[in-house]
FILO-900552 format. One record per residue (C-alpha): residue in one letter; x, y, z; residue number from 1. Coordinates in nm, 3 decimals. Layout:
BEGIN
   kolvo         u         v         w   pado
       A         X         Y         Z    NUM
...
END
This chain:
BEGIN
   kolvo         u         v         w   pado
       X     2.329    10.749    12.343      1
       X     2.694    10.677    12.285      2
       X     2.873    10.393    12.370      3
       X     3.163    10.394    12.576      4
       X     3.227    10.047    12.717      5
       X     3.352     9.742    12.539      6
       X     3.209     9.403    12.532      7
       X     3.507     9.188    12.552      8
       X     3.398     8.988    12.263      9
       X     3.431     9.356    12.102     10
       X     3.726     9.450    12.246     11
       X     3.919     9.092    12.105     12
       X     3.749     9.169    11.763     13
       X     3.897     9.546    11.789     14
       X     4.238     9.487    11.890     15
       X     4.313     9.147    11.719     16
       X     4.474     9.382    11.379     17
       X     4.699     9.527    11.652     18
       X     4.838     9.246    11.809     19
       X     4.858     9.043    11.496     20
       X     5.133     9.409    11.354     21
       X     5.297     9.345    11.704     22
       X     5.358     8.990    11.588     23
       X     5.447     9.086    11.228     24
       X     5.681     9.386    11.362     25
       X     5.853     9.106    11.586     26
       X     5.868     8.858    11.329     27
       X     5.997     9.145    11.047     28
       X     6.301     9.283    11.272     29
       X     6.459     8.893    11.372     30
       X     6.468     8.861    11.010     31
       X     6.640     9.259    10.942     32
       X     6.312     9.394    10.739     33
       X     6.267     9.709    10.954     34
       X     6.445    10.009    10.872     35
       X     6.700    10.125    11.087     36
       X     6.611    10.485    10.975     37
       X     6.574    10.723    11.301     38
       X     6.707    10.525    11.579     39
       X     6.897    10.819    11.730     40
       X     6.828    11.059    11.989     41
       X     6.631    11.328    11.896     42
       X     6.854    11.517    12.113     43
       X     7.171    11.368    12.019     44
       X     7.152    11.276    11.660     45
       X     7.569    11.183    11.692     46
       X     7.529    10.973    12.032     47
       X     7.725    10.641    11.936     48
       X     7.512    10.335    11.843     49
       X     7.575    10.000    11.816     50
       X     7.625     9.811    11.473     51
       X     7.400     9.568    11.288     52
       X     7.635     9.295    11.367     53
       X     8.012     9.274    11.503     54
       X     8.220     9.515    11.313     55
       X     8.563     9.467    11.158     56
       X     8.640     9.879    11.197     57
       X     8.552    10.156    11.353     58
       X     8.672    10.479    11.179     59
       X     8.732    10.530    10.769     60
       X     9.001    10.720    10.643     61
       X     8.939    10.760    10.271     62
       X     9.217    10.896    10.072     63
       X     9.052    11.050     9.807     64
       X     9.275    11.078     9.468     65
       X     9.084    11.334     9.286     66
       X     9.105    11.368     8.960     67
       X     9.103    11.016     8.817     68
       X     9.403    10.866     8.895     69
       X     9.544    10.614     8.633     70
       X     9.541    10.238     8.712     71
       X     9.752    10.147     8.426     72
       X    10.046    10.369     8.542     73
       X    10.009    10.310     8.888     74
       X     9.878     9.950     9.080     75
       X     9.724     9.751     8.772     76
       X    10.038     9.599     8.598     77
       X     9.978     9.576     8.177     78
       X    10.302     9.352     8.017     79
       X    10.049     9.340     7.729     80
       X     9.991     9.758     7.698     81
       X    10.395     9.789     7.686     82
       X    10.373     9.537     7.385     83
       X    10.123     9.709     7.169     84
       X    10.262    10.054     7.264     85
       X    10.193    10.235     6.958     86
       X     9.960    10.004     6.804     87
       X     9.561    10.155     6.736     88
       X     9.320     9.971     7.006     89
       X     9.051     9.822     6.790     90
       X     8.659     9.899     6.838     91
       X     8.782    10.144     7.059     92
       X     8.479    10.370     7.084     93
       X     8.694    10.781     7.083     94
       X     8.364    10.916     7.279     95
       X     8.460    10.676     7.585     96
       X     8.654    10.946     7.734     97
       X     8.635    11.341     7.740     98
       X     8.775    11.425     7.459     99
       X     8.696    11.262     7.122    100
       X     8.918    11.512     6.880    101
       X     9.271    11.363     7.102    102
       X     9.247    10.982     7.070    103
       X     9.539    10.828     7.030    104
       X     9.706    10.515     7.021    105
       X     9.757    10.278     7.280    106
       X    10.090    10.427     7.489    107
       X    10.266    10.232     7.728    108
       X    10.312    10.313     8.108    109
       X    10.633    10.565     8.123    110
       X    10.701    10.391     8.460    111
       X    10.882    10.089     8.544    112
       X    10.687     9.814     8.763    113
       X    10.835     9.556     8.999    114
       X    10.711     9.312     9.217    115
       X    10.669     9.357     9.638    116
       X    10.611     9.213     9.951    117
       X    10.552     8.859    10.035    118
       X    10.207     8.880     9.761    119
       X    10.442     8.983     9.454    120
       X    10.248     9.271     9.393    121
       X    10.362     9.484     9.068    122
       X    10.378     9.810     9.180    123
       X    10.511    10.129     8.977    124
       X    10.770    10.305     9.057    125
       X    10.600    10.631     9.193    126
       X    10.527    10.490     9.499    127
       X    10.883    10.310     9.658    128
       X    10.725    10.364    10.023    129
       X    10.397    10.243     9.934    130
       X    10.511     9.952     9.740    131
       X    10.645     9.856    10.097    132
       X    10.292     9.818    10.220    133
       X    10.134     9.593     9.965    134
       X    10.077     9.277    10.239    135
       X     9.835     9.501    10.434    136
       X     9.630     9.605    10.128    137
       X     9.345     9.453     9.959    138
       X     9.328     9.541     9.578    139
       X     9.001     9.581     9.384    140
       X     9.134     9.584     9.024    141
       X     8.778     9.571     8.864    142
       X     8.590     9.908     8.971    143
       X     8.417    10.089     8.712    144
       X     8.215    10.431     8.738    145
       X     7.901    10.547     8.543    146
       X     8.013    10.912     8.424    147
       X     8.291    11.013     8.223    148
       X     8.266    11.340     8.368    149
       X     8.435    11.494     8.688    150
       X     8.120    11.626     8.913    151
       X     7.865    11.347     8.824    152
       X     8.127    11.061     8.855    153
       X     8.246    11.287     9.187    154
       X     7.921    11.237     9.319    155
       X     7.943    10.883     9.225    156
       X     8.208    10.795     9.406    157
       X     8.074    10.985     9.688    158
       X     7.741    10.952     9.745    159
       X     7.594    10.690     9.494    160
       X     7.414    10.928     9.257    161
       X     7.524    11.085     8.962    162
       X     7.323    11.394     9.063    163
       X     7.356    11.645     9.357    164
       X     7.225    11.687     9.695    165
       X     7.267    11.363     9.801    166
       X     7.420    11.214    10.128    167
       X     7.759    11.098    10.116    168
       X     7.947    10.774    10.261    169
       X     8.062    10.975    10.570    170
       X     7.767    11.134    10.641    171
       X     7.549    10.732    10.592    172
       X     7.853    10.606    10.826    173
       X     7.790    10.901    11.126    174
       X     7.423    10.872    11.069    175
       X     7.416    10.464    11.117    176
       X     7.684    10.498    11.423    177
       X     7.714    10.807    11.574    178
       X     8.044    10.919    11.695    179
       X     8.282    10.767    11.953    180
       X     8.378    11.124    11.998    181
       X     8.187    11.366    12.181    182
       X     8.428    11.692    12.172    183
       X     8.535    11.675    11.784    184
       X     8.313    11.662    11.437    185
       X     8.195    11.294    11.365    186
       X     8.302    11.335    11.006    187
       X     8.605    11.572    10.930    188
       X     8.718    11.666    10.539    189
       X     9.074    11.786    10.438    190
       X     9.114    11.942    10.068    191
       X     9.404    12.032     9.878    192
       X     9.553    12.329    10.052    193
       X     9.830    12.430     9.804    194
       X     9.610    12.646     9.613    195
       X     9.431    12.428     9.312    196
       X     9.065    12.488     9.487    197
       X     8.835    12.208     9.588    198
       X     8.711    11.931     9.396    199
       X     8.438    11.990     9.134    200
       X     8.073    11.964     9.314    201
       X     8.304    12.157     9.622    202
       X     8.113    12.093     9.952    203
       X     7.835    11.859     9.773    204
       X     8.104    11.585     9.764    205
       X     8.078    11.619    10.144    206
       X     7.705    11.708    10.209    207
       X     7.473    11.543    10.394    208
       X     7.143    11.599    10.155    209
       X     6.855    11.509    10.301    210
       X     6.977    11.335    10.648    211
       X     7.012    11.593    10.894    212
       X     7.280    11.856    10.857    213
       X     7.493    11.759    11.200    214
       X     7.602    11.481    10.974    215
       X     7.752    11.685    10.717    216
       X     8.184    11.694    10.688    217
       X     8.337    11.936    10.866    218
       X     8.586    12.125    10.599    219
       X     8.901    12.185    10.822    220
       X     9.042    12.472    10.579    221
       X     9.387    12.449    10.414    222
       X     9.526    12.779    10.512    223
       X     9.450    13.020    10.800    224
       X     9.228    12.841    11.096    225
       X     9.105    12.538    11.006    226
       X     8.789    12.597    11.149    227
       X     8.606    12.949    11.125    228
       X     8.447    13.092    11.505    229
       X     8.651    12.834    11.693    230
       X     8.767    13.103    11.942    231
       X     8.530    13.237    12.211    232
       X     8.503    13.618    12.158    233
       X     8.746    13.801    12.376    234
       X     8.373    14.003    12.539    235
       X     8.254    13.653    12.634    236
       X     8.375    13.460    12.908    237
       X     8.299    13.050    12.944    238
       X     8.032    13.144    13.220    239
       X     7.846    13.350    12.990    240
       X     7.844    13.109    12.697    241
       X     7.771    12.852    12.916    242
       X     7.426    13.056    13.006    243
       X     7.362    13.137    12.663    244
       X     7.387    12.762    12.491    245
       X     7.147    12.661    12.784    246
       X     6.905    12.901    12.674    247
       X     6.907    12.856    12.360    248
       X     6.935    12.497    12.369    249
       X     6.559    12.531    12.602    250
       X     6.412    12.706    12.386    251
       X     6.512    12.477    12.102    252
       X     6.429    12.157    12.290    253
       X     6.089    12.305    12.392    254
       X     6.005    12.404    11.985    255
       X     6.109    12.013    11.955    256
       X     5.850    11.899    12.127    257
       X     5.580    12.110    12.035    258
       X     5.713    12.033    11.664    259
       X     5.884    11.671    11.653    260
       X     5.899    11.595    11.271    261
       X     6.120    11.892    11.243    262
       X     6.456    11.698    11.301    263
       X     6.681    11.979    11.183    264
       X     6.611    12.122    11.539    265
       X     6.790    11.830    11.680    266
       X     7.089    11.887    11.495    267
       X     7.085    12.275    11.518    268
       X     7.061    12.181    11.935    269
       X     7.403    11.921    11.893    270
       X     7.559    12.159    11.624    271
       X     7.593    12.429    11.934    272
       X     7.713    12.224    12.174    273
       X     7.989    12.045    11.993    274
       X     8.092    12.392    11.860    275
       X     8.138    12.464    12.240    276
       X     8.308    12.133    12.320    277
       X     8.535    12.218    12.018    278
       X     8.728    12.535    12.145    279
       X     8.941    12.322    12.336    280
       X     8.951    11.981    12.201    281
       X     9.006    12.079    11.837    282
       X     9.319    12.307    11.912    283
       X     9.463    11.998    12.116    284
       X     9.389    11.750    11.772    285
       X     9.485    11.989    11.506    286
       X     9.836    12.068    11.690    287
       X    10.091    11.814    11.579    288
       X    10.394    11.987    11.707    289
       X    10.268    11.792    11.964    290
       X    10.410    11.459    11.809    291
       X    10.744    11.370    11.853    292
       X    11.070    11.474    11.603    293
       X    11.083    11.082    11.450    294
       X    10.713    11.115    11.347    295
       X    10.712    11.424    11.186    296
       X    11.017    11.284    10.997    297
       X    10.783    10.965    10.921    298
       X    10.539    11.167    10.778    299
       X    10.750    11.415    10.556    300
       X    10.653    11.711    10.732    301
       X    11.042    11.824    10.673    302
       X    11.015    11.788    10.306    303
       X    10.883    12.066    10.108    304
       X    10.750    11.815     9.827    305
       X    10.506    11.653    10.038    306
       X    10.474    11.862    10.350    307
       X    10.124    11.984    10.306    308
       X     9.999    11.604    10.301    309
       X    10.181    11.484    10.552    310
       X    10.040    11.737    10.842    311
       X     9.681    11.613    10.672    312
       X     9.772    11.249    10.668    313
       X     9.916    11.293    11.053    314
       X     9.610    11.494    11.145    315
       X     9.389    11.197    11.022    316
       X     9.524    10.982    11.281    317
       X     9.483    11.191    11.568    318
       X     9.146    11.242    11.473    319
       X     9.081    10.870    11.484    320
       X     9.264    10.886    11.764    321
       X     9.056    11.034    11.919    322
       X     8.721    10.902    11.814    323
       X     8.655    11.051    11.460    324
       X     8.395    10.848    11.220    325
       X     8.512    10.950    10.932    326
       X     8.825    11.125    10.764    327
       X     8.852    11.220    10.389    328
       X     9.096    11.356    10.252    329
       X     9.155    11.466     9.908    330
       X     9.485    11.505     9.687    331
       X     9.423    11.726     9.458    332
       X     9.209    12.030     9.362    333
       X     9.018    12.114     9.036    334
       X     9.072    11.952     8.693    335
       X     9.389    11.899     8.498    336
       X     9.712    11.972     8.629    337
       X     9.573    12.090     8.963    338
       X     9.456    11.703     8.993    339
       X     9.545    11.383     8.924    340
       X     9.365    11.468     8.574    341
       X     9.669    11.399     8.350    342
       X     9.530    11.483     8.047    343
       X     9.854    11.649     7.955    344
       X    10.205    11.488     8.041    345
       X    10.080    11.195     8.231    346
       X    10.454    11.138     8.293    347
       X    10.508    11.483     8.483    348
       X    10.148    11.485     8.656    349
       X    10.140    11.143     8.811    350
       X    10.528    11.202     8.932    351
       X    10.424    11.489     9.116    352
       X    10.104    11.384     9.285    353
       X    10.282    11.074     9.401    354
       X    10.575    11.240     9.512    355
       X    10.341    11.424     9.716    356
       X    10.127    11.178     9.860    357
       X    10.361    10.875     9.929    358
       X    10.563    10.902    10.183    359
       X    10.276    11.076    10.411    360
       X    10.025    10.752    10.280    361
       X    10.256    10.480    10.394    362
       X    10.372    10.655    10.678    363
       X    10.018    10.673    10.767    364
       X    10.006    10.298    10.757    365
       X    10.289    10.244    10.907    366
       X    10.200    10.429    11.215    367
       X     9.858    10.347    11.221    368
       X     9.974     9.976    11.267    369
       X    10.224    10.033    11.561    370
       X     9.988    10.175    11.750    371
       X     9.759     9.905    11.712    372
       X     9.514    10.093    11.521    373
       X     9.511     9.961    11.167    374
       X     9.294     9.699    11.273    375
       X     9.042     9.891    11.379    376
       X     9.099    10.179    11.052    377
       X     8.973    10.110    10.720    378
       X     9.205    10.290    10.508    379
       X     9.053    10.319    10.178    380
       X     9.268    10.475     9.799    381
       X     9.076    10.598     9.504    382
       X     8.917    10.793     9.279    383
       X     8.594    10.867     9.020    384
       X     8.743    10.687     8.760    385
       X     9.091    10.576     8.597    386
       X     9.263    10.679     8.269    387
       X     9.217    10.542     7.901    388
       X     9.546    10.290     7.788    389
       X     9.552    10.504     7.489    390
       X     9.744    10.837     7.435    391
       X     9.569    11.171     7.462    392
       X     9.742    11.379     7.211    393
       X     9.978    11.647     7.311    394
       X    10.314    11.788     7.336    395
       X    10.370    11.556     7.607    396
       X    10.117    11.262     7.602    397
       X     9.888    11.206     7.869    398
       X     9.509    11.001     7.899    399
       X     9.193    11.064     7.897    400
       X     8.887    10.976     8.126    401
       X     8.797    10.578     8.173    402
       X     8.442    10.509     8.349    403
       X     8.515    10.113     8.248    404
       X     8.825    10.063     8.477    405
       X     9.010    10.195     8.783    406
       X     9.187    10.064     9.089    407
       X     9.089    10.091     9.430    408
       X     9.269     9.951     9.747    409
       X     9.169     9.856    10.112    410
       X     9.401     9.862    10.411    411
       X     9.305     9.746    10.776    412
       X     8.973     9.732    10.906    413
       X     8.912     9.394    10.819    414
       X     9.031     9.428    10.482    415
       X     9.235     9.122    10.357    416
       X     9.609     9.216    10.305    417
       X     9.789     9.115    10.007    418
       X     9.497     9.024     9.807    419
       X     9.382     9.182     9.455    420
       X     9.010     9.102     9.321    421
       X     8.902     9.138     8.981    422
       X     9.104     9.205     8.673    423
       X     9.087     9.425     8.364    424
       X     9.119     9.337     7.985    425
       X     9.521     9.293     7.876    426
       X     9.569     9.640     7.815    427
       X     9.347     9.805     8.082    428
       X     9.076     9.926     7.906    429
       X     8.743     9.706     8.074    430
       X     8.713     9.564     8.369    431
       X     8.617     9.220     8.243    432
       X     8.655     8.977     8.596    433
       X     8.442     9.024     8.869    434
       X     8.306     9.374     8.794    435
       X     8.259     9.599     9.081    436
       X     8.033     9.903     9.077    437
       X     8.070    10.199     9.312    438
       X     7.753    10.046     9.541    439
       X     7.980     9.761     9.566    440
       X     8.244     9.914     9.713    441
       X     8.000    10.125     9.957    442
       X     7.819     9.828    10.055    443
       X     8.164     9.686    10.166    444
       X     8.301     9.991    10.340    445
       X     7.961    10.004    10.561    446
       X     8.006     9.553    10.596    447
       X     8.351     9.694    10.748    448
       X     8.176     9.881    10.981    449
       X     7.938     9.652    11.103    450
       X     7.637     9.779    10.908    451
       X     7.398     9.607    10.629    452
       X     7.378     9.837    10.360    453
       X     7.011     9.712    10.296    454
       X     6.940     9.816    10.663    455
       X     7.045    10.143    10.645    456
       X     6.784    10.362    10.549    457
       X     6.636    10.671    10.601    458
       X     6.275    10.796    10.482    459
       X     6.253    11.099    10.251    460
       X     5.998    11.248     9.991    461
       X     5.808    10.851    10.064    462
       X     6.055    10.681     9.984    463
       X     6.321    10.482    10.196    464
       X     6.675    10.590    10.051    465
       X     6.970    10.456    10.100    466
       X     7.368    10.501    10.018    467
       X     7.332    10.182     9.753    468
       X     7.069    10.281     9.628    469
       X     6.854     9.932     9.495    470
       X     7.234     9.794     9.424    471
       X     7.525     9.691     9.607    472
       X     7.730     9.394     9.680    473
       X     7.931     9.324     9.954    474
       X     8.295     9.190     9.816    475
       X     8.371     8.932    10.054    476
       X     8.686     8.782     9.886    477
       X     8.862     9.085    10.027    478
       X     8.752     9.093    10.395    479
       X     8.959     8.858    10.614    480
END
């Protein structure tokens, strides 16, 4: 006969494993063991959530200078490289960059630097507005990247893998915090619009991989509507929709519970309804004839040379504004002279991608701090990688890929104005002082936000992933 009552001597002996794992689970989460993978809703995967700990910002705008901009010629100051211009760089290994059949010698920035602000900072000459903003940024002189080549160190800088189909920084930052804003994408992407295409790995640089898709970028597109379907079909009025996002949304929400491991449902359910909630608040964000006359002048958006980035640089504001995660967006298209990829005429390519992106940069700044927002904004500058201090021959020099240095800078959001961490050799070829991988500088953007990059997890394929991967340092000399 079987059975079915307990002794309670039994019952102790049966449930003592239990409450000994309540004890553990206790004990494990004081100390920040447990994974923070899955906290959200299952019905709103972008409901806002609170931090690991007190953050110092809460929105990223991450101006991404694709291409590989040059350090040498632009925020990392060489007296050293103008010295040996013309001299051969010895043990200089000709497969470091992307072309081995071009190396020349070392070649000395064609721009004049001077010093700015109340930190000195020596700045080149591209950027005169910029340069005006040194005190509010904290420079990271010391980054290096794995790749030498533009989709793998794209991905890189993006996601923290070399390879594809992993999630990026936005989509780690929307997952971990949800969105402030409940009528406009969590994580928005701007490209290039002047015709040069998107960066190489196109959309994968934006992906979410395998975290659910609601917290993949939204592409706002460079020409035509910025986003595709945003209009309600002239047959359907708001009644009607209404009905039909409730029924579908039932229908989804009762497959969800009959099947909850399938979280894509989730985000197919919040991917409707913020495409509803978007026919009128995205119109209102993405119009910025809205702003007054004296910002548009801020910006640029009356000069031709710089126009297109100013109306993306504005448009990042108002989406943060308004509750936006996370903003990227990137100057430049595909390789060469469509990027900052001066392999040719480094002179004539860096001139014009500056000229393009500096006013609208430190306007953004400017008028991110008036209205009290830069605090709160972690404005982030940089690339995959930087540019070799020797020449890569052509009619009119330029330089080749560098995975062993490049420049990155931090502005607001708790970064540390008027600081610069790290340094490269004398000419610019290593960094050499206080190296700083690309999981560094993800582990501090997520610090910035109030997250532990350890924490952050989610569980794939067995395995608990995360944006740093088994890396990642947190670069506290540059958060104040």
């Amino acid at each position: 006969m079987l059975r079915t009552t307990l002794t309670r001597r039994q019952l102790l002996a049966h449930s003592g494993a239990g409450a000994g794992l309540l004890g553990l689970s206790t004990l494990l989460n004081s100390e920040g063991l447990l994974s923070a993978a899955n906290d959200a809703s299952p019905l709103d995967p972008l409901a806002p959530r609170p931090p690991h700990f007190h953050p110092k910002a809460k929105a990223v705008i991450w101006l991404f200078i694709n291409g590989g901009p040059s350090h040498v010629d632009t925020w990392d100051h060489k007296p050293e490289l103008e010295r040996s211009d013309g001299k051969e760089l010895e043990g200089f290994d000709k497969f470091t960059g992307f072309f081995s059949g071009s190396v020349g010698p070392l070649m000395k920035s064609p721009f004049a630097f001077a010093q700015h602000g109340e930190c000195g900072k020596w700045v080149s000459d591209i950027f005169p507005n910029l340069s005006q903003h040194v005190d509010k940024m904290a420079f990271v002189h010391s980054a290096y990247a794995k790749s030498n080549n533009h989709s793998p160190a794209l991905f890189m800088a993006n996601t923290g893998f070399t390879q594809m189909g992993y999630p990026c920084v936005g989509s780690w930052a929307t997952y971990g915090l949800g969105s402030e804003s409940r009528d406009l994408p969590a994580f928005v992407v701007m490209s290039d619009p002047k015709g040069r295409g998107l960066p190489k790995g196109y959309s994968l640089n934006w992906g979410a991989g395998f975290l659910p898709s609601v917290y993949q970028g939204t592409w706002l597109k460079p020409s035509g509507d910025p986003i595709d379907n945003l209009n309600r079909p002239a047959a359907l009025n708001e009644s009607r929709q209404r009905a039909q996002l409730d029924l579908l949304a039932q229908l989804n929400r009762d497959h969800l519970e009959e099947n909850p491991a399938e979280k894509e449902l989730a985000a197919r359910i919040e991917s409707f309804e913020l495409a509803y909630r978007m026919q009128s608040a995205a119109p209102e964000a993405l119009d910025i004839d809205d702003e007054p006359q004296h910002i548009q002048t801020l910006y640029g958006l009356d000069d031709e040379r710089c126009a297109h980035f100013s109306k993306q640089c504005l448009i990042a504001r108002r989406m943060v504004e308004r509750g936006v995660r996370f903003v990227q967006i990137y100057s430049g298209g595909m390789e060469n002279q469509r990027s900052w990829d001066g392999h040719n005429d480094i002179q004539g390519n860096h001139s014009q991608f500056a000229g393009e992106t500096d006013k609208p940069i430190a306007a953004l700044l400017g008028d991110l701090a008036q209205r009290g927002l830069l605090d709160s904004t972690l404005v982030v500058w940089g690339g995959e990688f930087g540019r070799l201090p020797v020449a890569q021959k052509s009619a009119k020099p330029g330089r080749d890929h560098n995975p062993n240095a490049m420049t990155y800078w931090f502005a607001g959001g708790g970064a540390k104005g008027g600081t610069s961490y790290g340094a490269t050799d004398e000419v610019g070829h290593k960094a050499v002082d206080d190296r700083v991988n690309l999981h560094d500088l993800h582990a501090t953007i997520l610090h910035l936000l109030g997250m532990n990059h350890k924490q952050l997890t989610y569980r794939h394929n067995g395995r608990d992933f995360r944006l740093t991967d088994v890396e990642g340092e947190v670069i506290h000399e540059i958060i104040s």
